[in-house]
C-alpha positions in Angstrom: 94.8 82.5 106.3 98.2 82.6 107.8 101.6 83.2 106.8 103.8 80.1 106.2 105.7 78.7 109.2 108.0 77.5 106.4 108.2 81.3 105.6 108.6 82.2 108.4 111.8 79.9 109.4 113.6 81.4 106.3 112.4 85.1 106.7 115.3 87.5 109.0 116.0 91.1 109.4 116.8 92.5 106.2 118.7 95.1 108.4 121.2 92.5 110.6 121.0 89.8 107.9 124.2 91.2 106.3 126.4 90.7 109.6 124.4 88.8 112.3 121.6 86.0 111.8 119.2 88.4 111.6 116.6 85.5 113.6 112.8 87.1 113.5 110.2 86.0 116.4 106.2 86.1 115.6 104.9 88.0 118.4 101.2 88.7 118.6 100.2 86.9 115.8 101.3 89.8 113.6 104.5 91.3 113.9 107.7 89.8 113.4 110.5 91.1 115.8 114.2 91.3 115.1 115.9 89.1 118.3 119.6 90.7 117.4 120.8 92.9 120.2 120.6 96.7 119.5 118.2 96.3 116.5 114.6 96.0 118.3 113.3 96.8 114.4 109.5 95.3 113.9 108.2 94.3 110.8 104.4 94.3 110.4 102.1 91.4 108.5 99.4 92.7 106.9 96.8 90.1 105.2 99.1 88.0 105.9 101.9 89.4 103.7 105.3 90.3 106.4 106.2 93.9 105.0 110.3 93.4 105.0 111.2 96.9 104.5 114.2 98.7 106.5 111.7 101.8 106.8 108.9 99.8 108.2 111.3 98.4 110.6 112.8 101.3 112.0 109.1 103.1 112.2 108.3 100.4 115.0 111.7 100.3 116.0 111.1 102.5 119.2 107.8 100.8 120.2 108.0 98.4 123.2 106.1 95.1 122.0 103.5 95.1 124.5 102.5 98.4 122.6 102.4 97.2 119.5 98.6 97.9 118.0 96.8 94.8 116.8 96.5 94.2 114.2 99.1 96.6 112.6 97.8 99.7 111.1 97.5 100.3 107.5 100.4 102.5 106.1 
């Protein structure tokens, strides 16, 4: 099972949604990735549910995406 590519059209960075468009880009299979300059926040999908929060993002936020473990680790 995957997550929706409907879902994931819709889905943005609940951090740059309020001022920017906030676009999101699947990388690996398993991470979104916030594509708004300055952000670089990464949000994790785990079985198959994308884990939107702020806090999430920010924890990844310093982590270059080749580096990015796969699949994302359990909290």
């Amino acid at each position: 099972m995957t997550v929706s590519p409907r879902l994931l059209e819709i889905l943005r960075c609940p951090a740059c949604v309020q001022e920017k468009e906030g676009m999101l880009q699947l990388v690996q299979g398993c991470w979104l990735v916030c594509q708004e300059p300055g952000c670089g926040r990464k949000y994790p999908i785990r079985e198959d549910i994308p884990v939107m929060l702020i806090e999430e993002g920010d924890r990844w936020a310093g982590v270059a995406v080749d580096n990015l473990p796969v699949p994302p680790p359990a909290r």
